[in-house]
C-alpha positions as CSV (number, residue, x, y, z in Angstrom):
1,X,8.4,15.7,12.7
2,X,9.0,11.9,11.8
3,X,12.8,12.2,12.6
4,X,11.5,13.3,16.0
5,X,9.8,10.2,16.7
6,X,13.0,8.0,15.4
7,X,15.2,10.3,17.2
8,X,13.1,9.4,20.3
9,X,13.4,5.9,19.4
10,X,17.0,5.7,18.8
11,X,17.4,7.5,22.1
12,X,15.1,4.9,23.8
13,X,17.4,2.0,22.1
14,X,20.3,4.0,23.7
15,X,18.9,3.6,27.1
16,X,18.0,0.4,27.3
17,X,21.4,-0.8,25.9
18,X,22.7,0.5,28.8
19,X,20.5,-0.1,31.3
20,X,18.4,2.9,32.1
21,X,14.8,2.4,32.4
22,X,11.6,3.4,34.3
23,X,12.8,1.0,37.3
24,X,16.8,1.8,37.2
25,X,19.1,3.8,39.5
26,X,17.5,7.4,40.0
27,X,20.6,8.8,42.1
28,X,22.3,9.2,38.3
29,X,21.1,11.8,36.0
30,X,18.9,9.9,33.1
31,X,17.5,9.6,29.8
32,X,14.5,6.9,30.1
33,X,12.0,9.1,32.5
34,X,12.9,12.5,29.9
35,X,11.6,10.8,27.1
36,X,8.1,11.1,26.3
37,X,6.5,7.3,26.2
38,X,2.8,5.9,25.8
39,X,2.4,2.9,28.4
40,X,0.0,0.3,28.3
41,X,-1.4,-1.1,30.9
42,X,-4.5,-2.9,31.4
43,X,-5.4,-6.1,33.4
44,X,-4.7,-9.9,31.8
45,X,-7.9,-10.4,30.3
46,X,-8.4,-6.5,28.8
47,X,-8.3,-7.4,25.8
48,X,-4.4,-5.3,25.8
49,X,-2.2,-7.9,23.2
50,X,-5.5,-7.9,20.8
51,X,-5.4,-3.7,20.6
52,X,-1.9,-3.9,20.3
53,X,-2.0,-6.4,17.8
54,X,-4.9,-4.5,15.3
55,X,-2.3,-1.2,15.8
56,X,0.7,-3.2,14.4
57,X,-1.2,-5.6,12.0
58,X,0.4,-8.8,12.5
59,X,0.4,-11.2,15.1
60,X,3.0,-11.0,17.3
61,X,2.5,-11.1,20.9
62,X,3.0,-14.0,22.9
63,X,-0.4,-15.5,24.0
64,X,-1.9,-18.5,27.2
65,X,-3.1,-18.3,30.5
66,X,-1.8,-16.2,33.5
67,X,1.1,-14.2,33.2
68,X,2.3,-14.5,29.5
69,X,4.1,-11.1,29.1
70,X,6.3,-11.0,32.0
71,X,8.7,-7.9,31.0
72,X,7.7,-4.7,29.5
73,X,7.7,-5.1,25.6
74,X,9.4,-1.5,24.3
75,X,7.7,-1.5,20.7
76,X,9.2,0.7,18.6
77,X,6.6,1.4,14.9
78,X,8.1,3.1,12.1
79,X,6.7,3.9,9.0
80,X,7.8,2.8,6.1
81,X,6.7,5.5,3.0
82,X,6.9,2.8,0.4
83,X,3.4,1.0,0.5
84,X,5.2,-2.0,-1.2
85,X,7.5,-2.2,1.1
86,X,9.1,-5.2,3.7
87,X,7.3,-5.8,7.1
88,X,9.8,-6.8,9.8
89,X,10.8,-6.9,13.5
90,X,14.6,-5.8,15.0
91,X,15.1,-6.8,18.4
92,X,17.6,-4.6,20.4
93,X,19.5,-7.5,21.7
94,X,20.1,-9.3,18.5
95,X,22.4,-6.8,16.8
96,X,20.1,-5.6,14.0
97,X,18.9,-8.9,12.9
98,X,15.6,-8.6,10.7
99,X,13.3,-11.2,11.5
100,X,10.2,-11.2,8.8
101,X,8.6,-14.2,10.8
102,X,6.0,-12.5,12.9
103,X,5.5,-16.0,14.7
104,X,9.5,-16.2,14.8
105,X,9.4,-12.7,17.0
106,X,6.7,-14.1,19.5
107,X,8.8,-16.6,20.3
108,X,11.9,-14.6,20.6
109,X,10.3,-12.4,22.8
110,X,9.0,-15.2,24.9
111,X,12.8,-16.6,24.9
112,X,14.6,-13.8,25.2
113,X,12.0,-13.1,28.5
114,X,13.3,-17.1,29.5
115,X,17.2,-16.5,29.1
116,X,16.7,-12.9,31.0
117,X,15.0,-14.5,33.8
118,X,16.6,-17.6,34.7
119,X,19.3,-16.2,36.6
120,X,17.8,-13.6,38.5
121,X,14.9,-16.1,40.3
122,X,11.9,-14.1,39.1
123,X,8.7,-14.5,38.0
124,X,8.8,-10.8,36.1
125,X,11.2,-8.2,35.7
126,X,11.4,-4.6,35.1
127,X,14.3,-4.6,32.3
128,X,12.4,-4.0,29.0
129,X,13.0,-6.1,25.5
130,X,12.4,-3.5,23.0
131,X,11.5,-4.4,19.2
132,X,11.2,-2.2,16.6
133,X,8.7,-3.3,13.5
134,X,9.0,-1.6,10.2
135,X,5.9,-1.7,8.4
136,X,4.0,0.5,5.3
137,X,0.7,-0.1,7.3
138,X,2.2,1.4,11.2
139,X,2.1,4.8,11.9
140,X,5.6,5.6,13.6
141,X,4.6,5.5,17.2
142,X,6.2,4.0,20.8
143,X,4.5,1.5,22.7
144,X,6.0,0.1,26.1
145,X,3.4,-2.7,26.5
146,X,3.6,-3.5,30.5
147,X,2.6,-7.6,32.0
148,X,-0.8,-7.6,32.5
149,X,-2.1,-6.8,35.5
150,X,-3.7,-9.6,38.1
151,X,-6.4,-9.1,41.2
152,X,-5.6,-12.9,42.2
153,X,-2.6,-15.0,41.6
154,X,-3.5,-18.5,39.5
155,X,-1.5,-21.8,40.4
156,X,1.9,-21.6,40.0
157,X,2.1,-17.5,40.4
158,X,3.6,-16.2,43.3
159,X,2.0,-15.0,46.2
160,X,3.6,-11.8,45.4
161,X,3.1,-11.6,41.6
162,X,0.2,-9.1,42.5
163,X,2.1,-6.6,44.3
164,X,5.4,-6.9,41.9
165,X,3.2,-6.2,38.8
166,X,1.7,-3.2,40.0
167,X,4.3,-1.9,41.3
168,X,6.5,-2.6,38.3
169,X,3.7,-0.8,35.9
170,X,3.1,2.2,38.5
171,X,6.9,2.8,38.3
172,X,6.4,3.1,34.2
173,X,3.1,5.6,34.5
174,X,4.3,7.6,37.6
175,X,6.9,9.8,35.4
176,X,5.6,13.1,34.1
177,X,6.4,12.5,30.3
178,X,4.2,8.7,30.6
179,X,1.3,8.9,28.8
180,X,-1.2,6.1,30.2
181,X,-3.1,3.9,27.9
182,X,-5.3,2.4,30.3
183,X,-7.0,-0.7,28.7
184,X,-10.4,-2.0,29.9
185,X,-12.6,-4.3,28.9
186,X,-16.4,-2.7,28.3
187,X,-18.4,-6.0,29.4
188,X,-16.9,-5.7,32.9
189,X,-17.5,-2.9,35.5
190,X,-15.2,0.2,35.3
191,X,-15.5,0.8,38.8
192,X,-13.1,-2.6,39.4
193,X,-10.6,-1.6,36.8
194,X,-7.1,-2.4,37.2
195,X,-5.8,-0.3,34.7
196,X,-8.0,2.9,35.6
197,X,-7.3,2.4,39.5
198,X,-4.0,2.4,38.8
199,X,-4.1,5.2,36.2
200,X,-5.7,7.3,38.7
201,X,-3.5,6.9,41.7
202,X,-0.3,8.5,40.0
203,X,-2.7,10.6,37.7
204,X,-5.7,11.5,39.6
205,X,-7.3,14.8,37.1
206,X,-6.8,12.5,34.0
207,X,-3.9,14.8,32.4
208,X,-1.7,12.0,30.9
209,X,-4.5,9.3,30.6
210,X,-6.2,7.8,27.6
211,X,-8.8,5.2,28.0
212,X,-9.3,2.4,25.5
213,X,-12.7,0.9,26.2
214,X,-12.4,-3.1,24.4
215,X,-14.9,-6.0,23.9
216,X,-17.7,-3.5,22.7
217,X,-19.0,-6.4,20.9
218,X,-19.9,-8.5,23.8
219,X,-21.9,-6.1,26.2
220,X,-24.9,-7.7,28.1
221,X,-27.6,-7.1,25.5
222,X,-29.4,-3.8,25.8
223,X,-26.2,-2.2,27.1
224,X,-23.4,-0.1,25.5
225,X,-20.6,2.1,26.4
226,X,-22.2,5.1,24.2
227,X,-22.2,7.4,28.0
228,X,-18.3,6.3,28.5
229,X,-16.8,7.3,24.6
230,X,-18.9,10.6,24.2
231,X,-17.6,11.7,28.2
232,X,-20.6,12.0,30.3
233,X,-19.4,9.2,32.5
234,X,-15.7,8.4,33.7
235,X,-14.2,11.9,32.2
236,X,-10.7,11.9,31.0
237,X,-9.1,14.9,29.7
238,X,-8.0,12.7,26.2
239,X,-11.2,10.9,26.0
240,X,-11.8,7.6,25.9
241,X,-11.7,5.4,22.3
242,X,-13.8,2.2,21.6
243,X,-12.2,-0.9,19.7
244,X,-13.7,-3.8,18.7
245,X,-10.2,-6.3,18.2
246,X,-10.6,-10.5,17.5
247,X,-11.4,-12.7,20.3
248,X,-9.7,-15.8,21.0
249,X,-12.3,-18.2,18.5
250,X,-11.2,-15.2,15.9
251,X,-7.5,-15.8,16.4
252,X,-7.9,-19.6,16.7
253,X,-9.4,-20.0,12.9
254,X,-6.3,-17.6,11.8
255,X,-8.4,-14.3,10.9
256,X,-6.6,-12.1,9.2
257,X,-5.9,-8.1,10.3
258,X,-7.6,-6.9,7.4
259,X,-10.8,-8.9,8.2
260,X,-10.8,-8.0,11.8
261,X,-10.8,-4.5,11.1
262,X,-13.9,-4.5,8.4
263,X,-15.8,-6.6,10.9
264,X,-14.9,-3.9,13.3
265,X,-16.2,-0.8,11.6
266,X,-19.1,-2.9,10.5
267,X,-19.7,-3.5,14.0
268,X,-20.1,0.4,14.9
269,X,-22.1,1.1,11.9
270,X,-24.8,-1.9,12.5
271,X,-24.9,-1.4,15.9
272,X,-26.1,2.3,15.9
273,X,-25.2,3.1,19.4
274,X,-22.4,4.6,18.5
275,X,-23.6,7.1,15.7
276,X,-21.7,10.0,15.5
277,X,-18.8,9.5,17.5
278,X,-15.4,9.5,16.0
279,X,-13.5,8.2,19.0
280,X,-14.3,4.3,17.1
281,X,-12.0,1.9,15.8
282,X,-8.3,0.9,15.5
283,X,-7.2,3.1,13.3
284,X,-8.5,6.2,14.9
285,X,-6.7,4.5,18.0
286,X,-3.5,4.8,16.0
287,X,-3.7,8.2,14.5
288,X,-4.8,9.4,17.9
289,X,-2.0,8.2,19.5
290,X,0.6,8.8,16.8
291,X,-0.6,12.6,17.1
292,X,-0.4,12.6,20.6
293,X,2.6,11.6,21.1
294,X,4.5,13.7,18.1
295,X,2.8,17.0,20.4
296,X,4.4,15.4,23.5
297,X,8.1,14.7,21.8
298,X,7.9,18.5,20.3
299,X,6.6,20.4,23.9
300,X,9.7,17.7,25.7
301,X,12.6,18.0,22.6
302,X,14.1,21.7,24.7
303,X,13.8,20.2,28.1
304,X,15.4,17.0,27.0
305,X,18.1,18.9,25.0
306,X,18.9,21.4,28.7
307,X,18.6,18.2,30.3
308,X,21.2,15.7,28.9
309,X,23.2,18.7,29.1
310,X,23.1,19.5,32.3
311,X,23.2,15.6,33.3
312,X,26.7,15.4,30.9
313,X,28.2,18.1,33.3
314,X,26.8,16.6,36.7
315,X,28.4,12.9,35.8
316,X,32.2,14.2,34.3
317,X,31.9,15.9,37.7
318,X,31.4,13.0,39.9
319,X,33.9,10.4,38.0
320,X,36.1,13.1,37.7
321,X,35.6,12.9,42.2
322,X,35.5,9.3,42.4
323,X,39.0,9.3,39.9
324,X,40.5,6.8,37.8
325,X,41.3,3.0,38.5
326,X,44.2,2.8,41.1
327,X,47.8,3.0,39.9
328,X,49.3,0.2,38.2
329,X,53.2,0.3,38.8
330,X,55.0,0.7,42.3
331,X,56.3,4.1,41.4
332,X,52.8,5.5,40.4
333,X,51.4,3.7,43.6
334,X,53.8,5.8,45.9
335,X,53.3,8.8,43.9
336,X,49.6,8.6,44.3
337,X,49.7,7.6,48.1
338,X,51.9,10.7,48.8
339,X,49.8,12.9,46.7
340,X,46.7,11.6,48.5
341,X,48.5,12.7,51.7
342,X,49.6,15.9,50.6
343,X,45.7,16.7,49.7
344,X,44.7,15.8,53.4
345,X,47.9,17.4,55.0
346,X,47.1,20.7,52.9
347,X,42.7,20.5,53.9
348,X,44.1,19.8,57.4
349,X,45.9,22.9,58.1
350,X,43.4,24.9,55.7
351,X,40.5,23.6,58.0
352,X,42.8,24.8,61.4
353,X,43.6,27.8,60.1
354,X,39.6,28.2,59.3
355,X,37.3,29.9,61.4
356,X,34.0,28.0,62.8
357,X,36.0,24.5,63.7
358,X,38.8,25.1,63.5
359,X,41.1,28.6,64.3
360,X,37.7,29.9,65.7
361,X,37.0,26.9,67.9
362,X,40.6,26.9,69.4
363,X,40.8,30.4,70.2
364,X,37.7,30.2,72.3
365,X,39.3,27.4,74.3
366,X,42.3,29.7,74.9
367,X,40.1,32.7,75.8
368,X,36.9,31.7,77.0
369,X,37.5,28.1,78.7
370,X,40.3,28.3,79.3
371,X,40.3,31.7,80.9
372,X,37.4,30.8,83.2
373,X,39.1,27.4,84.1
374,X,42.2,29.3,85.7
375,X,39.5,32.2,87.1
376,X,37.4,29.6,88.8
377,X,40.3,28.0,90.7
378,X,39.7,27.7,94.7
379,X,42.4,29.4,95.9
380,X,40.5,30.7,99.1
381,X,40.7,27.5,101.1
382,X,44.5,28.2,100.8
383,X,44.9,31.8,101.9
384,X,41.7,31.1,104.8
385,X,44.0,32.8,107.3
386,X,43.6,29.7,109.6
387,X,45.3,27.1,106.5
388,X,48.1,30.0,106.7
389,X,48.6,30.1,110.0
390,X,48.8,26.1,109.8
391,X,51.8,26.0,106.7
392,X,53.5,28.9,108.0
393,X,54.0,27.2,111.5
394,X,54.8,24.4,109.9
395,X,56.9,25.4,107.3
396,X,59.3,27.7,109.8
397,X,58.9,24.9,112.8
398,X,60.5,26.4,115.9
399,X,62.8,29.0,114.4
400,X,61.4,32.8,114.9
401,X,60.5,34.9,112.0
402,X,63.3,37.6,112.0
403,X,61.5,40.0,109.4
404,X,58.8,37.6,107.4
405,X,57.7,34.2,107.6
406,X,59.9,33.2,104.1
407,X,59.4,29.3,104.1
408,X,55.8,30.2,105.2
409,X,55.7,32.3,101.9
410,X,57.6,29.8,99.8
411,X,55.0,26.6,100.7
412,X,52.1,28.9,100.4
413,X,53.3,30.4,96.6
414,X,54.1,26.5,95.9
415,X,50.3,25.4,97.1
416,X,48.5,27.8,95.4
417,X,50.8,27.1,91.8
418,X,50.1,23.9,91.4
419,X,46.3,24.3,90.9
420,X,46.9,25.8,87.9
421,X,48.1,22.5,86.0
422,X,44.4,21.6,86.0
423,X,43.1,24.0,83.8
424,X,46.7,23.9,81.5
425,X,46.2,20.2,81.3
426,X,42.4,20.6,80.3
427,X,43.2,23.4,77.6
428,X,45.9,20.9,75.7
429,X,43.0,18.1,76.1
430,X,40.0,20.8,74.4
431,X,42.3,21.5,71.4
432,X,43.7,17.8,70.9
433,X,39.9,17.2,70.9
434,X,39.6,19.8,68.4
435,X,42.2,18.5,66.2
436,X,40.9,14.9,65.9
437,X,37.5,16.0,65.1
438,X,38.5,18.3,62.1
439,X,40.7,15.4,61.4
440,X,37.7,13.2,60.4
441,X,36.2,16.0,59.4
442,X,38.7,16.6,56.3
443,X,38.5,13.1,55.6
444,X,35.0,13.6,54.9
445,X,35.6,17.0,53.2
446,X,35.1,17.8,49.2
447,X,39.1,18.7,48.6
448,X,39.3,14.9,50.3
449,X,36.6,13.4,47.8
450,X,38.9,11.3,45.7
451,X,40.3,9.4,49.5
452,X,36.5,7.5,49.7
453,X,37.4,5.6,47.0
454,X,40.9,4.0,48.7
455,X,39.2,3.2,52.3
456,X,42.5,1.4,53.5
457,X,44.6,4.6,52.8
458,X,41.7,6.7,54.4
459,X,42.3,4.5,57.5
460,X,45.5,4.4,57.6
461,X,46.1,8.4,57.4
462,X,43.1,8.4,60.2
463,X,45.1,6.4,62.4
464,X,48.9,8.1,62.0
465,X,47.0,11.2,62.3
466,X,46.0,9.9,65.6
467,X,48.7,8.8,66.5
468,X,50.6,11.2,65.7
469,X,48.1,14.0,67.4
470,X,48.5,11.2,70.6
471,X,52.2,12.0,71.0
472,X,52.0,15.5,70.4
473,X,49.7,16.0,73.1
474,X,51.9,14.2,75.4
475,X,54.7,16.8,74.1
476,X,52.3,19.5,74.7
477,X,51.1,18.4,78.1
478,X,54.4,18.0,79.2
479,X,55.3,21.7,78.2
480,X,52.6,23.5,80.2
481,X,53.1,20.8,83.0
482,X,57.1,22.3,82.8
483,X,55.7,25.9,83.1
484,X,54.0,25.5,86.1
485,X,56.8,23.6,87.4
486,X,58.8,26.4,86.8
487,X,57.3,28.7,88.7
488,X,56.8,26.9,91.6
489,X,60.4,25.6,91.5
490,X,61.5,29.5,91.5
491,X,59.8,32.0,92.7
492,X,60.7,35.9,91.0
493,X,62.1,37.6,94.0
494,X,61.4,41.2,92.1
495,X,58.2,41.0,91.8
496,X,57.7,40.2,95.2
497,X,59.6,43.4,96.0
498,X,57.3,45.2,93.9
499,X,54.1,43.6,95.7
500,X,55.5,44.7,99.0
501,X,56.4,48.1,97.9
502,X,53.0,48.4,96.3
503,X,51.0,51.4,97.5
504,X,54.1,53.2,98.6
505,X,54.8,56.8,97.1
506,X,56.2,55.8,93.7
507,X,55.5,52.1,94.1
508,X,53.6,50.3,91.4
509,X,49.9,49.5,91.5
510,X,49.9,46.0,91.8
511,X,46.3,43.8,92.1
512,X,45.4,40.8,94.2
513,X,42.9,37.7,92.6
514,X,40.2,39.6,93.8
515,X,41.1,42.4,91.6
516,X,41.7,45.1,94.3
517,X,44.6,46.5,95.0
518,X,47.0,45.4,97.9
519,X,47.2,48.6,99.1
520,X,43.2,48.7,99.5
521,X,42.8,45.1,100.9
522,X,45.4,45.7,103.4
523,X,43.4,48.3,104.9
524,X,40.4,46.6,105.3
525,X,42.8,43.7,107.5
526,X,41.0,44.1,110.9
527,X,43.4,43.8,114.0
528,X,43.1,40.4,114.7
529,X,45.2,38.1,112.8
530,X,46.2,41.5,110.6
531,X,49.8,39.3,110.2
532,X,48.2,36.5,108.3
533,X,46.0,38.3,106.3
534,X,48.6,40.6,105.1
535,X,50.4,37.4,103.9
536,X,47.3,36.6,102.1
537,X,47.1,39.2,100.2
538,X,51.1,39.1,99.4
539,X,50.6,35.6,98.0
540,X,47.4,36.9,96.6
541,X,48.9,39.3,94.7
542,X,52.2,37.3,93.4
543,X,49.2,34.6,92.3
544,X,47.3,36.9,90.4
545,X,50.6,38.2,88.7
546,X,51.5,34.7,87.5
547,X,47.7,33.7,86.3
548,X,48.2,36.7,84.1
549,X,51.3,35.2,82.8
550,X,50.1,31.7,82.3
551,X,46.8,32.6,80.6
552,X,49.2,34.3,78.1
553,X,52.3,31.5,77.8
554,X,50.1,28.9,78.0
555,X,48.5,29.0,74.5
556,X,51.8,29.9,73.3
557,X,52.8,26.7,74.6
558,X,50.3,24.6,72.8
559,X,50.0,26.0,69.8
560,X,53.8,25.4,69.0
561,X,53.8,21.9,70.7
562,X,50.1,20.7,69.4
563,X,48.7,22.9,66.8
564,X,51.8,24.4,64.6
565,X,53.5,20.5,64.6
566,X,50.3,18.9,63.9
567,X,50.0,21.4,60.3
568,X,53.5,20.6,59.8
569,X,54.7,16.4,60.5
570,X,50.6,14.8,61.2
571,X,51.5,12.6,58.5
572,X,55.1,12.8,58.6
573,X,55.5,8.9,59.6
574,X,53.5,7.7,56.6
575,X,55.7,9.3,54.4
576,X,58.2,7.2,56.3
577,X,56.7,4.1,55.9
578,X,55.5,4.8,52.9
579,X,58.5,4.5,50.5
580,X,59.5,1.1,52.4
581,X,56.0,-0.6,51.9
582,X,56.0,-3.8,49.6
583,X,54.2,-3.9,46.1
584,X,51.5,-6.1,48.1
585,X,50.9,-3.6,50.9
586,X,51.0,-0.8,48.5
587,X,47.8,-2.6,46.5
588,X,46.2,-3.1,49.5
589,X,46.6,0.3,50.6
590,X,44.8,1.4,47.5
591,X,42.5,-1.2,47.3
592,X,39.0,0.4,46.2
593,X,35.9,-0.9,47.9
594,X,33.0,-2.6,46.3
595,X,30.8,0.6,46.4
596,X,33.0,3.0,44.9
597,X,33.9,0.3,41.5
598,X,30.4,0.2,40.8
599,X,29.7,3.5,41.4
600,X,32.3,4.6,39.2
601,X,31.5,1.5,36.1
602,X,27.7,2.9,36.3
603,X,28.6,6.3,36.3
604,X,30.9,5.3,33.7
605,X,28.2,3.7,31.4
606,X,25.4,6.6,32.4
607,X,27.9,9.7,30.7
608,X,28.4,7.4,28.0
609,X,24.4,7.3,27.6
610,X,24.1,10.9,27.8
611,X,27.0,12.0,25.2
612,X,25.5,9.5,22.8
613,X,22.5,11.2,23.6
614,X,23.8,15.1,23.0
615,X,25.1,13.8,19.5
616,X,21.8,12.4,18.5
617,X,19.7,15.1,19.1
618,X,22.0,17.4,17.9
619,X,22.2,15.7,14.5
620,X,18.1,15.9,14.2
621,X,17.0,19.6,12.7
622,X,13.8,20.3,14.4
């Protein structure tokens, strides 16, 4: 399973290259958080650089007071089979360069840590430097060494360098696939940990943690850790490992790896509190996590394998949404305007002809508002048999009424019509309404998608479309406006005919606004003022006979003004002004906001990530 571990690495290399780590974007499908990692974390005087050290065998880490490591350290071991063979570092960033000065790597890492940070104005940063060592005496294994953590900041650390390197670690441990070294040092109280209060906040029953237990060697006399390594104390489902590494006198008189590690076994077997236990010593530390981390990569490889996948087909699906870089020449800029406008145009009138917002909502304004505005009207204060005595005696003046009151009839009909240009007026207002809103709303829409990436142009078909819907209204308003007009401007002398014949043998049944017949509400005309009332119930009935006709006419009238022009010329004008803009107005006009270029570029890089990704793993054999 070796290629598993370099196919892990590789795939780790291919993240970081472009940019995707514990800390980056997380709205993009990844790589980093699917691939099974051990992070170490441990507070700045743990004892952490020593144990990674002893693993490697060479001294490598940079090494002072305070913060020294101040990006996460991505440390790639591979094994080399021939025992004779070349130790050497390869740092990501330097292009394959093998560096065989282990004193030359610690101070490119501390460099490479100096260049990375001067321009972003921070003390630590999140982006890893990853370095792979090649070595006969490594077992292949991945470390991300993480800065150490701090209680208190020293002079010249930031007030804030406490909160930043926790939360910069807890974003490495809290993934699933993270397994957590958790460095402490035995001479000091567990209880105060960093590294096992951290461990424990984003792993609380232990799963994914391993405890490394250092400075064995200088417990307060009489006391050891024996309770700790053998799991009666401070349980953790992988156990907890004891290492002896060199302290800083050690490293200051230049002892060797070799040395430290037969001073460390002689420790253990001197010591005798540690008799039978196997969880001792660096290289059990190694094995144990080499082991542990092959069993990881092997349960992960399938769910990696659906996942970059499933990720390649989510991102070609967004950049093919967000679409290419704008047009270049003035022909493809028109082309690509107009086709733009065509996709609205056609999601417009798909979204009118729809049902809930759109056809749906409009019909219910015809037959349900509508309806009730025009049955609602107050046409009782006109036919009050007093108000028709009143225009009828004004209306005729002195001259007698030979057979019927006609002007009386006339100015009553004409009173009564032009109450209904409130409700018309309010029905072409509801759907204009109506038409706006699913306006916006297909701007918004998935068949629009490729529009949020040309803001101008999405403006500027919001506003024709507005005014465009503007004018139609007016056109529309003026229509139903011309209706009523109509018939108050001529009244239909037949079917006043009819209303008076009404309720005579063979004389159609005609109905009055209250709904009863005017045969029936005639009778029930007592003898006092029986005149008036019966021309009440005439202009009653020659009312209700045109509300039937306007509740009918008057969609008809708005649908072909408003509704059928708006599917057919909303953006007719653009098109228009389209073909006669400039090459300047034209880039402007298709101008692509700052969100939707970087979108696209890290979307861009992401896929790229992923397909380099597929072809690894599927050039491993499991």
């Amino acid at each position: 399973m070796d290629n598993v571990v370099q196919l892990i690495n590789r795939l780790q290399g291919a993240a970081t290259l472009l940019g995707d780590n514990a800390a980056s974007d997380k709205s993009m499908p990844g790589l980093w958080e699917l691939l099974p990692s051990i992070v170490v974390i441990g507070g700045q005087s743990s004892g952490k650089s020593s144990v990674l050290e002893a693993v490697v065998g060479k001294d490598f880490l940079p090494r002072g007071t305070g913060i020294v490591t101040r990006r996460p350290l991505l440390l790639q071991l591979v094994n080399d089979p021939d025992p004779n063979g070349q130790e050497y570092g390869v740092f990501l960033h330097m292009n394959g360069a093998k560096m065989t000065d282990f004193d030359a790597i610690r101070q490119e890492i501390e460099d490479e840590t100096g260049r990375f940070l001067k321009g972003k104005g921070k003390a630590v940063a999140p982006d890893p430097i990853q370095l792979t060592v090649h070595s006969p005496n490594v077992p292949n294994l991945t470390l991300v060494d993480m800065p150490g953590l701090t209680k208190v900041p020293i002079d010249g650390q930031p007030k804030s360098i406490v909160r930043e390197l926790e939360d910069m670690a807890r974003t490495y441990i809290k993934g699933d696939n993270a397994i957590i070294l958790a460095v402490t040092p035995a001479n000091a109280d567990l209880a105060t940990s960093d590294a096992l209060h951290l461990a424990r906040e984003v792993d609380p029953a232990g799963d994914r943690t391993i405890g490394v237990l250092t400075k064995l060697d200088i417990m307060d006399p009489g006391t050891n850790a024996r309770e700790v390594l053998d799991g009666s104390a401070i349980k953790l489902k992988h156990g907890w490992i004891g290492v002896v590494n060199r302290g800083q006198a050690d490293i200051n008189k230049k002892m060797d790896m070799a040395t430290a590690r037969k001073r460390e076994m002689d420790f253990f077997k001197q010591t005798g509190h540690y008799d039978g236990l196997k969880n001792i010593g660096t290289n059990f530390l190694a094995t144990k996590l080499s082991s542990h981390l092959m069993m990881a990569i092997r349960k992960q490889l399938p769910t990696i394998q659906h996942s970059i996948n499933e990720g390649i087909i989510d991102l070609e699906k967004e950049l093919s949404a967000l679409g290419g870089p704008g047009a270049a020449t003035r022909g493809a800029m028109v082309h690509l305007v107009l086709q733009l406008c065509r996709t609205f145009e056609e999601a417009f009138a798909k979204n009118v002809d729809g049902g809930k917002g759109g056809g749906e909502q409009i019909l219910t304004i015809f037959e349900k508002r509508m309806t009730t505005n025009i049955n609602s009207l107050q046409f009782q204060k006109i036919l009050d048999p007093s108000n028709v005595k009143r225009i009828v005696e004004e209306a005729d003046g002195y001259q007698p009424h030979l057979i019927a009151p006609e002007m009386g009839y006339r100015r009553l009909l004409q009173e009564c019509l032009i109450l209904f240009k409130g409700p018309a007026d309010i029905a072409v207002e509801e759907v204009h309404t109506v038409l706006r809103q699913i306006v916006f709303r297909t701007l918004e829409s998935e068949e629009c998608r490729q529009l949020q990436q040309y803001t101008s142009l999405k403006r500027e078909i919001a506003q024709c479309a507005a005014s465009t819907l503007e004018g139609m209204r007016e056109e529309a308003r003026k229509m139903v406006v011309t209706m009523v007009e109509m018939e108050r401007s001529y009244l239909t002398a037949e079917v006043f005919k009819e209303i008076l014949d009404s309720g005579k043998e063979g004389g159609e049944l005609i109905r009055t606004l209250s709904g009863k017949s005017v045969a029936d509400q005639l009778e029930e005309n007592s003898a006092p003022e029986k005149h008036l009332k019966r021309i009440a119930v005439h202009v009653s009935a020659y009312i209700s006979h045109v509300r039937t006709q306007l509740k009918q006419t008057i969609p008809k009238a708005i649908v072909h003004c408003l509704v059928l022009q708006a599917k057919k010329k909303l953006l007719d004008q653009l098109h228009a002004d389209v073909a006669s803009k400039e090459d300047g107005s034209l880039k402007r006009l298709l101008s692509e906001d700052e969100t939707t270029l970087k979108r696209r570029e890290a979307v861009h890089h992401r896929l790229a990530l992923l397909k380099k990704a597929a072809e690894e793993v599927n050039a491993v054999s499991f």
